[in-house]
Each structure stands twice: as C-alpha cells, then as structure tokens.
C-alpha positions in Angstrom: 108.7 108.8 114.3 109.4 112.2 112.4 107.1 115.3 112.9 105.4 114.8 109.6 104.6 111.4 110.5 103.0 112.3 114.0 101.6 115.7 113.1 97.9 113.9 111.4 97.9 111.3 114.5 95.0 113.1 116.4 93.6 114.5 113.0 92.4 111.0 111.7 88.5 111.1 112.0 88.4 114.5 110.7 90.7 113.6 107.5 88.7 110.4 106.3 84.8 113.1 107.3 86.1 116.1 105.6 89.0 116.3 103.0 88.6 115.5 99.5 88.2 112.2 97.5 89.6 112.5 93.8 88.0 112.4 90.8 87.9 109.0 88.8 89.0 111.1 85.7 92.8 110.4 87.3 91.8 106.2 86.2 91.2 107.7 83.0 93.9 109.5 82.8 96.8 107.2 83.3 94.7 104.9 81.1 95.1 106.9 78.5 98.3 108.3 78.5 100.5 105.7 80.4 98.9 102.2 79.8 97.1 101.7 82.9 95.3 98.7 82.9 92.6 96.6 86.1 96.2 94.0 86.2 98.6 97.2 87.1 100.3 96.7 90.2 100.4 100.6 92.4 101.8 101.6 95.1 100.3 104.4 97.0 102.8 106.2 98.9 101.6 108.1 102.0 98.7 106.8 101.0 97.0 107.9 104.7 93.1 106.3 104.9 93.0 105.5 101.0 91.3 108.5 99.7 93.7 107.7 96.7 93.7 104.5 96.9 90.1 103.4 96.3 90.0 105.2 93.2 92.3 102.0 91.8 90.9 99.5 93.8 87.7 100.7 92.3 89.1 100.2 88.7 90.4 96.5 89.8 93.8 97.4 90.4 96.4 95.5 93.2 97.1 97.9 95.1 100.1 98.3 98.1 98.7 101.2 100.3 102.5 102.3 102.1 101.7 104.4 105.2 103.8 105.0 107.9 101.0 106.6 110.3 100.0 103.6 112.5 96.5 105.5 113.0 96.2 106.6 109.3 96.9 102.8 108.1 94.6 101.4 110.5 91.8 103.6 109.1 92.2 102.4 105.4 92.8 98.8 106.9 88.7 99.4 108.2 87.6 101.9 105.7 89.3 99.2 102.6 87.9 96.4 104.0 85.8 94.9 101.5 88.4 95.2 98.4 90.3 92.3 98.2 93.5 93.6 96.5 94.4 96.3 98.8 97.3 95.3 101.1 98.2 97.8 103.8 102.0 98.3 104.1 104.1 99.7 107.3 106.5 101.5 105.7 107.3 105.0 104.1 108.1 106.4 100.5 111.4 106.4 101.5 111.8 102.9 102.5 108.5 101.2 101.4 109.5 97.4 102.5 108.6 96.4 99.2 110.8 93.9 96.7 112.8 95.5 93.6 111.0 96.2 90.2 107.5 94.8 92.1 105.0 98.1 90.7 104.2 99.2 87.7 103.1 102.9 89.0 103.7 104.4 91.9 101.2 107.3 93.1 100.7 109.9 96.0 97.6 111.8 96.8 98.5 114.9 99.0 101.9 113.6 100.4 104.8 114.3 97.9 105.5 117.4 100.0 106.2 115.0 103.3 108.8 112.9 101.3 112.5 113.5 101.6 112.6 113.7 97.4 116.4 112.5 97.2 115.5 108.9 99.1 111.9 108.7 97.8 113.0 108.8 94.2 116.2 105.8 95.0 113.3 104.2 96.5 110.7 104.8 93.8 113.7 103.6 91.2 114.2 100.5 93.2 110.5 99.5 93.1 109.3 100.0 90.2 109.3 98.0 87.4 111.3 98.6 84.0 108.8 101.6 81.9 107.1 102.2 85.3 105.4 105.7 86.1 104.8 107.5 88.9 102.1 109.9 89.2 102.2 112.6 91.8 98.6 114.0 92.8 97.1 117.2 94.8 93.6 118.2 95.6 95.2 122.1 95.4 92.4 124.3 97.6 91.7 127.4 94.7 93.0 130.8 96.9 90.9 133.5 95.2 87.8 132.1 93.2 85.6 133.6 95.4 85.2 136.0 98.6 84.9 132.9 101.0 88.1 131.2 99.9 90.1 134.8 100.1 89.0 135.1 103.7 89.2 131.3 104.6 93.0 131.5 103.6 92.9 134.5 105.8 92.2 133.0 108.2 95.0 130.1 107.8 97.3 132.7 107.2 96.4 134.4 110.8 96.4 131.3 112.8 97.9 128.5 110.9 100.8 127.0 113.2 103.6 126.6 110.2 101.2 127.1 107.3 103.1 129.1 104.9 106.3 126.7 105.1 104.1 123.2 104.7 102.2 124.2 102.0 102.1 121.6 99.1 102.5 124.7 96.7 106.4 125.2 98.1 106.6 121.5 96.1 107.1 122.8 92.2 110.8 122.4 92.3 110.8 119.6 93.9 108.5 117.8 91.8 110.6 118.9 88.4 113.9 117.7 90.3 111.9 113.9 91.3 111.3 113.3 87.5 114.6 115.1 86.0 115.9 114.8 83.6 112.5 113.9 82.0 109.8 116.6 82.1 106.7 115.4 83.9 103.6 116.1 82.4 100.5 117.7 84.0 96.9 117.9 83.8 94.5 119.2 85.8 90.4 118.8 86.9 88.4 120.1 88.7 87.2 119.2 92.2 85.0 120.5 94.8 83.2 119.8 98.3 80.2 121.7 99.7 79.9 121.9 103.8 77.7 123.0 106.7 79.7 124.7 109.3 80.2 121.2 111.0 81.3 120.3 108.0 84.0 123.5 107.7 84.8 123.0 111.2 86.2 119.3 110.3 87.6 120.7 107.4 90.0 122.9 108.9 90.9 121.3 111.9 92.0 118.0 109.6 94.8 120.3 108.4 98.2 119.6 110.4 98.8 123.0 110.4 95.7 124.9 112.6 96.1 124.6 116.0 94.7 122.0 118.2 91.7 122.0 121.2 95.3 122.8 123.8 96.3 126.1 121.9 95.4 128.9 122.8 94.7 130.3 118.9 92.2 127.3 118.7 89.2 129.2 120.5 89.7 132.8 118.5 90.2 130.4 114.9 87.0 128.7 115.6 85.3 132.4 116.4 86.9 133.7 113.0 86.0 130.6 111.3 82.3 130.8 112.7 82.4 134.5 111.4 83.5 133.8 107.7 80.6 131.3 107.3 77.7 133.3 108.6 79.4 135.5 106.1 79.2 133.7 102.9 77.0 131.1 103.6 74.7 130.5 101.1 71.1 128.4 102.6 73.3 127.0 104.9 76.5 125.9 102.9 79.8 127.4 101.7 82.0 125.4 99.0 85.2 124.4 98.7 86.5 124.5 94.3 90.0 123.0 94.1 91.7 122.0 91.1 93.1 118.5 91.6 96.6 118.3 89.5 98.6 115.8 88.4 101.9 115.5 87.5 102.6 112.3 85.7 105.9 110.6 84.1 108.6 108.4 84.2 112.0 108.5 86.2 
C-alpha cells in the first residue's frame, strides 16, 4: 500500500467529525452545465467516507464510491448505509476495477492531488462513457480572510510534517494537463465550518500532514493551537471560510 494510501489510516474518525461536506450547489452545477441527471452513473474516485459522495446519492444518482483505504471504505460502507445505490469499490483512480465506458461522470472531492495524473486519466478514459465528464473538486481552506486563518496556517507551516509539498494547491498544472487539450472549466462557492476548540482540535489533526500523538511536535502544535483559539475565539467558536472549486470538463 503506498504512503498516500496509509497516511489517513489512523486519521479516520476525525475526517468523517471534522472536515468539510460540500455544498449541493455542485448537483446544480453539473446539472446545469453538463447534463447531470438522478439516472447518471458516477464514480467517486478516492472517494474516502463519502463526504462527496452523498451529495449524489442525495440527488438519486448510482453511485461507485472507489477507495483504496480499507478504513476509509469501511466508514462510507457504515456512514452510506441507508442509500441503496451506493456500491463501495476496492480499488484506486488509477485502476478502479470497474468495466470500460460503465460512468457517465467521474468526480473526486479532495483527492486529485494523491492520483498519479498520467494512469488516473488512461483510467478515467477507459471508464467513462462516450461525452462523459469528470469533475474535479476541493474544499480549498481561504489563507488570509481573517487574523485566525493567517495564524492557523502558521501554525501548519511550523509544524506540518510535509505540508508545503502535499498541499492540493501544488495541483493547478496538473489539473490543466488531466483535461488537455480541452480547457476545463471552473466555478467556485463558498463554504464554511464553525468549531469549539474540540472541534479545531479534530480539525487539524484529520490532516495527514500534522504530526501524530508519537511525535514529538504533537504536544507544542496542540499548545500553539490552544493559543490561536483563545486568541480569536469569538463566544466560544473560531470559523473555518473556504472556497470549494470545481474544475469541470471533458477528456
């Protein structure tokens, strides 16, 4: 199993508590703009406990959640339960197990930046169907909108194990070269989540890239981290703004 498989195994509970779900206005969206319809078939690669997932499930689609985390998959398998077409998938974007020309979009909510581009767009060619799109999704954390975001990226910045290389920023190129030689198109929305320090705590330790309970930065983050809130708390809460983006096309 590769690193950026195993590097959200311990981080499970605090993904599905404390990152962000995405707003339905993605449905609408690729409605709109790309002929989504309740009948599409999607595949969600990476599609971890289905924070992406239940947004289509919600609107009626089939939907093939491909996950290669055995932890990750067995959290949407109990957290999707209840929705009949969601089928949990073994596999990866680069080899999703799934039959040729069997979706009609593909997606991924916060995991583009884990695929190998190159095999994940043979594969994405492979499975899609003729006039298929793909639609590539991030809930991207705003830097600078406010004093407590400058100093909470601080504070990644300072202790974050391999922050500045994993960051789903360092993706740009990458995305234009996926949908080349078409120009994918983009929108974005905003997003947000407001937390108690519990809250921020589960926040930042679901990111794979703050150190764990066994480091020894974990201790002074947590110190820092209490700091920032007591800080900028506002009657007990700090917030969270992101602008969720979405780059959308055909390959």
């Amino acid at each position: 199993m590769s690193d950026s498989v195993e590097r959200f195994s311990s981080r499970v509970e605090n993904y599905i508590k404390y990152r962000p779900g995405y707003p339905t206005e993605i449905v609408d969206l690729l409605s709109n703009d790309c002929g989504l319809t309740p009948s599409s078939i999607i595949s969600d690669l990476g599609s971890g406990p289905g924070k992406l997932t239940e947004i289509f499930l919600k609107n009626g689609n089939p939907v093939f959640g491909v996950e290669p985390n055995a932890g990750m998959r067995a959290a949407a398998e109990r957290l999707l339960a209840s929705y009949p077409n969601f089928k949990s998938v073994e596999g990866s974007a680069e080899q999703t197990t799934l039959p040729d020309s069997s979706v009609d979009f593909i997606t991924a909510g916060q995991a583009f930046h884990w695929f190998n581009p190159t095999l994940a767009h043979s594969e994405a060619k492979r499975i899609l169907k003729p006039g298929g799109w793909v639609a590539l999704i991030w809930n991207e954390r705003k830097l600078q909108s406010t004093r407590f975001l400058e100093d909470y990226e601080s504070l990644l910045l300072q202790y974050g194990t391999d922050y500045q290389i994993v960051r789903h920023d360092k993706a740009v190129q990458a995305i234009a070269d996926f949908f080349a030689p078409s120009i994918a198109q983009s929108r974005v929305f905003p997003n947000q989540q407001v937390f108690d320090f519990a809250g921020l705590k589960g926040r930042v330790l679901s990111s794979s890239y703050t150190p764990q309970p066994d480091h020894p930065d974990f201790e002074p983050m947590l110190e820092q981290l209490r700091q920032i809130f007591d800080e900028h708390q506002q009657h007990g809460y700090v917030v969270f703004d992101y602008d969720t983006r979405v780059f959308y096309g055909q390959i």
